[in-house]
DSSP file (Angstrom, degrees, kcal/mol; ACC not computed):
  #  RESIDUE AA STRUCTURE BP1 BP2  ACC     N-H-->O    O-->H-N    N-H-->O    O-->H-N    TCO  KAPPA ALPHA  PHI   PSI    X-CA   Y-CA   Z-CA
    1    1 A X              0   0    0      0, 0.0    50,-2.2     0, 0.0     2,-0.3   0.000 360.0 360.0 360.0 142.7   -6.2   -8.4   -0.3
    2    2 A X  E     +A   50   0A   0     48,-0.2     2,-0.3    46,-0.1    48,-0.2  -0.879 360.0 161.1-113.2 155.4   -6.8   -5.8   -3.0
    3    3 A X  E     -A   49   0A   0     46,-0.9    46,-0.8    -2,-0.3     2,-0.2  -0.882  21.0-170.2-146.5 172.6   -6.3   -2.1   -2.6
    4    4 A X        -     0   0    0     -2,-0.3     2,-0.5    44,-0.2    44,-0.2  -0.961  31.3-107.4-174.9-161.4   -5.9    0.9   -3.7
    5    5 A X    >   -     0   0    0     42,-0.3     3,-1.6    -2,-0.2     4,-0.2  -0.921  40.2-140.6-137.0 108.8   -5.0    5.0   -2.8
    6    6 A X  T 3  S+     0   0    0     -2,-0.5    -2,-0.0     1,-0.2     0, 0.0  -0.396  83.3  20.9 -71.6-179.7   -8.3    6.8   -3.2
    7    7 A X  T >> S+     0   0    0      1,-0.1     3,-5.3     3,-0.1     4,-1.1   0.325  81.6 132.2  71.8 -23.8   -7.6   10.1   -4.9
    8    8 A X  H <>  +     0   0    0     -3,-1.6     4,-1.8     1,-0.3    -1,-0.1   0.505  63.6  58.0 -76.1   3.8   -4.6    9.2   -6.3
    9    9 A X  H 34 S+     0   0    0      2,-0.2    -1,-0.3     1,-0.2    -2,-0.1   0.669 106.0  54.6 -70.6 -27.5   -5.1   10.4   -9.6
   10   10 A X  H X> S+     0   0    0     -3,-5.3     4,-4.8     2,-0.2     3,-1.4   0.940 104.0  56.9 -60.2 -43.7   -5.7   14.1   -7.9
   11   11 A X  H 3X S+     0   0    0     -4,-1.1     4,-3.9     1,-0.3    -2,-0.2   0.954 114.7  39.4 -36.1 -57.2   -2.2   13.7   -6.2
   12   12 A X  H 3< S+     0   0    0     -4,-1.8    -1,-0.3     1,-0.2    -2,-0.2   0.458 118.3  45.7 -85.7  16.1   -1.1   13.3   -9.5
   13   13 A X  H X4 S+     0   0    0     -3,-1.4     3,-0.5     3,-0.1    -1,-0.2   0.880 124.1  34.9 -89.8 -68.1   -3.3   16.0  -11.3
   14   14 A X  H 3< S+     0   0    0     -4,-4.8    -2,-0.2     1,-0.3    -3,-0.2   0.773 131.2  18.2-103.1 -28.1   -2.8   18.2   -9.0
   15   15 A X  T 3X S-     0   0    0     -4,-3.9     4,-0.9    -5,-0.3     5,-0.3  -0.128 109.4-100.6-119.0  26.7    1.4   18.0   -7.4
   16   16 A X  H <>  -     0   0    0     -3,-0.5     4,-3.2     2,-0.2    -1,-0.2   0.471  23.7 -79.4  77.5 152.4    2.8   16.0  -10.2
   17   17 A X  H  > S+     0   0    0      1,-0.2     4,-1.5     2,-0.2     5,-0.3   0.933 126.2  64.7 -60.8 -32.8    3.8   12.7  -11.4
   18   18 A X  H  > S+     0   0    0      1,-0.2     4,-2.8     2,-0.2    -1,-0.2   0.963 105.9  38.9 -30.4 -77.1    6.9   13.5   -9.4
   19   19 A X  H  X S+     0   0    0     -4,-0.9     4,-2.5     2,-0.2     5,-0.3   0.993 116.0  54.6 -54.3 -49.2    5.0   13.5   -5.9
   20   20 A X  H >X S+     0   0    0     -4,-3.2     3,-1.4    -5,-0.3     4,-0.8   0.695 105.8  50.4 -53.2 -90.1    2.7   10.4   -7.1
   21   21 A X  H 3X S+     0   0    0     -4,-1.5     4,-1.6     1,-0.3    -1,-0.2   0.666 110.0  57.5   5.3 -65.7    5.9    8.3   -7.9
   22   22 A X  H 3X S+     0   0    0     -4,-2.8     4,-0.8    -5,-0.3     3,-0.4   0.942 110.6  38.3 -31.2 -79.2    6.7    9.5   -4.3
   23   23 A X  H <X S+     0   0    0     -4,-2.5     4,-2.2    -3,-1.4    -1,-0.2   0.660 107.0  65.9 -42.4 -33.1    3.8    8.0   -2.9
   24   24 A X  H  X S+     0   0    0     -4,-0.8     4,-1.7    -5,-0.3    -1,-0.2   0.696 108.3  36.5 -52.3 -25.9    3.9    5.3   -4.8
   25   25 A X  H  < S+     0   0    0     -4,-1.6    -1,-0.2    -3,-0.4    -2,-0.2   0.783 111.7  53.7 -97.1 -34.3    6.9    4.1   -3.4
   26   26 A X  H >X S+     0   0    0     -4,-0.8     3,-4.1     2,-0.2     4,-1.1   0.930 113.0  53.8-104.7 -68.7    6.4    5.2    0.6
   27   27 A X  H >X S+     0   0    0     -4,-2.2     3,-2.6     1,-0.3     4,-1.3   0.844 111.1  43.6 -32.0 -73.4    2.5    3.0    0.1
   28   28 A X  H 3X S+     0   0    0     -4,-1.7     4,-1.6     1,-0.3    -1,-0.3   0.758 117.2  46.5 -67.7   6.0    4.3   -0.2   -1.2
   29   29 A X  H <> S+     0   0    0     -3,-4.1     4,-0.9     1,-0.2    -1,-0.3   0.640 111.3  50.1-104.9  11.9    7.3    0.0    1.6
   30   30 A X  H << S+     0   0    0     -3,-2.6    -1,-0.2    -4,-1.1    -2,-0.2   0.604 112.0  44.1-105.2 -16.4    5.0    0.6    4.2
   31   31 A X  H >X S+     0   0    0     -4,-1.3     3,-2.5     2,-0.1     4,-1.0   0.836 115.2  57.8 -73.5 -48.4    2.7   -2.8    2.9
   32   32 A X  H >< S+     0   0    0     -4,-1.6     3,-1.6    -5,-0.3    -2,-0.2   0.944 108.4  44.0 -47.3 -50.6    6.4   -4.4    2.7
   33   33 A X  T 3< S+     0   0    0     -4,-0.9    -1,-0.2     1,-0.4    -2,-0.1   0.507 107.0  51.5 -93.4  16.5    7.1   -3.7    6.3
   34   34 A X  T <4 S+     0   0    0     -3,-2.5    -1,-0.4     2,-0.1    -2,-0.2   0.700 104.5 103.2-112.4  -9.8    3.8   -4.8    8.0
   35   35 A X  S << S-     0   0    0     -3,-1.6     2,-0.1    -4,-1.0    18,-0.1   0.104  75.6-123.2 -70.8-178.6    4.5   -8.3    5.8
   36   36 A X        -     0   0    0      1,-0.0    -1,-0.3    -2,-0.0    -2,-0.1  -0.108  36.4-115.7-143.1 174.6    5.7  -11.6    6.5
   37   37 A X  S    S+     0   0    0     -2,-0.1    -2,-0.1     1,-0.1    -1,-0.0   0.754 120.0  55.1 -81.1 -35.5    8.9  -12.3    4.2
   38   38 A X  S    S+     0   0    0      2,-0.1    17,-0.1    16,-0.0    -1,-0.1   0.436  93.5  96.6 -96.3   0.0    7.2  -15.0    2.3
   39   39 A X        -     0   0    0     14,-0.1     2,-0.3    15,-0.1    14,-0.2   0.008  61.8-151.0 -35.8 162.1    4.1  -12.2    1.4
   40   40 A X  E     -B   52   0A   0     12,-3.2    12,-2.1     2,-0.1     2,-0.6  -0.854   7.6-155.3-150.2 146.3    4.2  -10.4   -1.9
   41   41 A X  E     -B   51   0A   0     -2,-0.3     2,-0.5    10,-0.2    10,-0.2  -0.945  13.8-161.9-102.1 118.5    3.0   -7.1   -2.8
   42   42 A X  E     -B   50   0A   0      8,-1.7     8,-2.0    -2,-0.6     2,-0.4  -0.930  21.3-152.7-102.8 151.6    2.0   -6.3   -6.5
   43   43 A X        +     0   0    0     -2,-0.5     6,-0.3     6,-0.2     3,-0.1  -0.923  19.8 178.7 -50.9  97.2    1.6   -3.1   -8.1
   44   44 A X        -     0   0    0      1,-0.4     2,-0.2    -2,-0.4     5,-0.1   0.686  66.1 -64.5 -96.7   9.7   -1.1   -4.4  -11.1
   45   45 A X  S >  S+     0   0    0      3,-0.4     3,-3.2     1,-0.2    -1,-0.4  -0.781  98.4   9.6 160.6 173.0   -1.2   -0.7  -12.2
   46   46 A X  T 3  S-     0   0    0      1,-0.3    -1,-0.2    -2,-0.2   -42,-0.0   0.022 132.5 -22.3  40.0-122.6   -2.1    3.2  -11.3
   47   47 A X  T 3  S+     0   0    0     -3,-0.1   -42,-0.3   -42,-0.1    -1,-0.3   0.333 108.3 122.5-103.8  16.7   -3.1    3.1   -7.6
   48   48 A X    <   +     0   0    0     -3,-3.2     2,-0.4   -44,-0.2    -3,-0.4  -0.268  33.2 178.4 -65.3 160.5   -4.0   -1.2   -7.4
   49   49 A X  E     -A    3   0A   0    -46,-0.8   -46,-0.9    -6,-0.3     2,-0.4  -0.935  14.7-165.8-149.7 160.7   -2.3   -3.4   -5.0
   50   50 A X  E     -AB   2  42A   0     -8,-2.0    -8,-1.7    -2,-0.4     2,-0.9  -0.745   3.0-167.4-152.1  87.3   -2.6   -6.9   -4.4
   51   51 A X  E     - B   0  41A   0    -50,-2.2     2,-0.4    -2,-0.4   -10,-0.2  -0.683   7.7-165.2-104.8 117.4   -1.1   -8.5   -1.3
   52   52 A X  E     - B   0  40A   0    -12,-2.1   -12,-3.2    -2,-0.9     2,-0.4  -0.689   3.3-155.2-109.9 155.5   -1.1  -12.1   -1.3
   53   53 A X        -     0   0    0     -2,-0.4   -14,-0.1   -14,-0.2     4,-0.1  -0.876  16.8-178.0-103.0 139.2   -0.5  -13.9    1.7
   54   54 A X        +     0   0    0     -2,-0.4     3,-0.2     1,-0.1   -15,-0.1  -0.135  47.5  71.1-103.6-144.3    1.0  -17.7    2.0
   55   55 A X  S    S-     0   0    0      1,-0.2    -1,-0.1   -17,-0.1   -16,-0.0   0.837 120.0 -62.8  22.5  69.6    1.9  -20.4    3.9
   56   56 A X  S    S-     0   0    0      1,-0.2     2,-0.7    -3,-0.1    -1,-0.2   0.869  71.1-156.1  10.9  92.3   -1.6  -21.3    4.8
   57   57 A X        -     0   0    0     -3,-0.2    -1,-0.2    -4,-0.1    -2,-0.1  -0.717  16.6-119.7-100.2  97.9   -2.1  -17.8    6.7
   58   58 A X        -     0   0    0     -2,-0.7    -1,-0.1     1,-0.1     5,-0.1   0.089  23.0-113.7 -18.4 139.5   -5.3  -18.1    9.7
   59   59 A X  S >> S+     0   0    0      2,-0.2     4,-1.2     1,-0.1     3,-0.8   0.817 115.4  60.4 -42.4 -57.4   -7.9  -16.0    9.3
   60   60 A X  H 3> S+     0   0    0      1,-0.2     4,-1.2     2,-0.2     3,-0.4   0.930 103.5  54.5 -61.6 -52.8   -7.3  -14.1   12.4
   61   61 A X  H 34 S+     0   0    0      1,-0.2    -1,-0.2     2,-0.2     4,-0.2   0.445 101.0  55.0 -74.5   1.5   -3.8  -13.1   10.9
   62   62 A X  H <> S+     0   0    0     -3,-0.8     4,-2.0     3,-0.1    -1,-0.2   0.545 111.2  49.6-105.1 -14.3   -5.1  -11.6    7.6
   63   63 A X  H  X S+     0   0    0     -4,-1.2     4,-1.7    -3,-0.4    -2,-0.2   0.710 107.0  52.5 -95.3  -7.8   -7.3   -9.4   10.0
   64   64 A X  H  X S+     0   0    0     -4,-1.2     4,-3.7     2,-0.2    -3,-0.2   0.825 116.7  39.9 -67.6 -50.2   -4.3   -8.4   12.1
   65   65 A X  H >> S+     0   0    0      2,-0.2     4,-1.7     1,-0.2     3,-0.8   0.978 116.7  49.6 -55.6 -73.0   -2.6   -7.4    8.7
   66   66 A X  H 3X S+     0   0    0     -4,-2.0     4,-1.5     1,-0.3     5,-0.3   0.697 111.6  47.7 -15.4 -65.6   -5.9   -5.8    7.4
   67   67 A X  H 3X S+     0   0    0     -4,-1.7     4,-2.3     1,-0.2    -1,-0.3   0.940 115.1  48.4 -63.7 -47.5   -6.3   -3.9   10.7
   68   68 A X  H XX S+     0   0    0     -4,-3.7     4,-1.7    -3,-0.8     3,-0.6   0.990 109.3  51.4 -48.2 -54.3   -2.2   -2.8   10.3
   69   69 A X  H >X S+     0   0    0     -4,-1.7     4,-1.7     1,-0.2     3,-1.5   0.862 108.4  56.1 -53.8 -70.3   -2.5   -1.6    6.6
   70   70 A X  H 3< S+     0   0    0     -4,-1.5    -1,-0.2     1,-0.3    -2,-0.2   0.508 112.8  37.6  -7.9 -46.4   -5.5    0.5    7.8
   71   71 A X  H << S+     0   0    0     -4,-2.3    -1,-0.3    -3,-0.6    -2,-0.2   0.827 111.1  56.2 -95.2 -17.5   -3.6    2.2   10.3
   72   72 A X  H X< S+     0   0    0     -4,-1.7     3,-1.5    -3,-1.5    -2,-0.2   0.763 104.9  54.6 -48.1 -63.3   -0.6    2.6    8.5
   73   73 A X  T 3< S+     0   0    0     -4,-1.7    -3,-0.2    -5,-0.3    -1,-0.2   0.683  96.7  66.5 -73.1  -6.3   -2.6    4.4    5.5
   74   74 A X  T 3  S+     0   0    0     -5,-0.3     2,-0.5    -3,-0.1    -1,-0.3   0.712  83.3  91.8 -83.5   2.0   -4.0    6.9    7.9
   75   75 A X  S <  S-     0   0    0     -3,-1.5     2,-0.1     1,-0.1    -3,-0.0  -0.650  87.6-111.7 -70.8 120.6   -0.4    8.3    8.4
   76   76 A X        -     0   0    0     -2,-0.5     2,-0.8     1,-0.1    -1,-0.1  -0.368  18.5-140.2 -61.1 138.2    0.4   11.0    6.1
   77   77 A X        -     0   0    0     -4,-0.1     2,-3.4    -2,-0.1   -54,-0.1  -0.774  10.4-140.4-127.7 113.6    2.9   10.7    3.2
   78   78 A X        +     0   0    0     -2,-0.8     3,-0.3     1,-0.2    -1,-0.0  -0.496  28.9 172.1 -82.8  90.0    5.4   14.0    2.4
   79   79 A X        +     0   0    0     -2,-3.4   -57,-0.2     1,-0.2    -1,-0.2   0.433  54.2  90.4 -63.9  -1.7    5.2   13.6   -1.2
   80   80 A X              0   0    0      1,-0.3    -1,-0.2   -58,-0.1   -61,-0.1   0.166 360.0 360.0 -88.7  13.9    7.0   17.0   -1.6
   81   81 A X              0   0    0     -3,-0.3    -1,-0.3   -63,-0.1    -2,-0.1   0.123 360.0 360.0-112.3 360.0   10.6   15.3   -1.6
């Protein structure tokens, strides 16, 4: 799966690299903890992500994930820290 944070360049426009960094960091542990151990999340730069799945992973269980990351990103993230 590829992703990415819409906006996030505003985040950082507009509340600092500080808060993005913030965000940065609360997005990929919240993909880490809807993931399998044998997952990986990359970073490949800005606001991209890449989560690849292994161990010949069903169809049905990449739409399980899908559907978690989805709800997961509607949660709000207190960059102000």
């Amino acid at each position: 799966m590829v992703l990415d944070i819409d906006h996030f360049k505003n985040i950082n426009d507009t509340f600092g690299h500080a808060a993005g960094d913030v965000v940065l960091k609360d997005f990929s542990g919240m993909l880490l903890s809807i993931l399998r151990k044998t997952d990986t999340v990359m970073r490949l730069g800005g606001d991209e992500f890449v989560i690849m799945m292994t161990d010949s992973v069903e169809t049905e269980h990449m739409a399980t994930v899908a559907q978690k990351v989805l709800a997961a990103t509607r949660k709000p993230i207190d960059a102000s820290r």
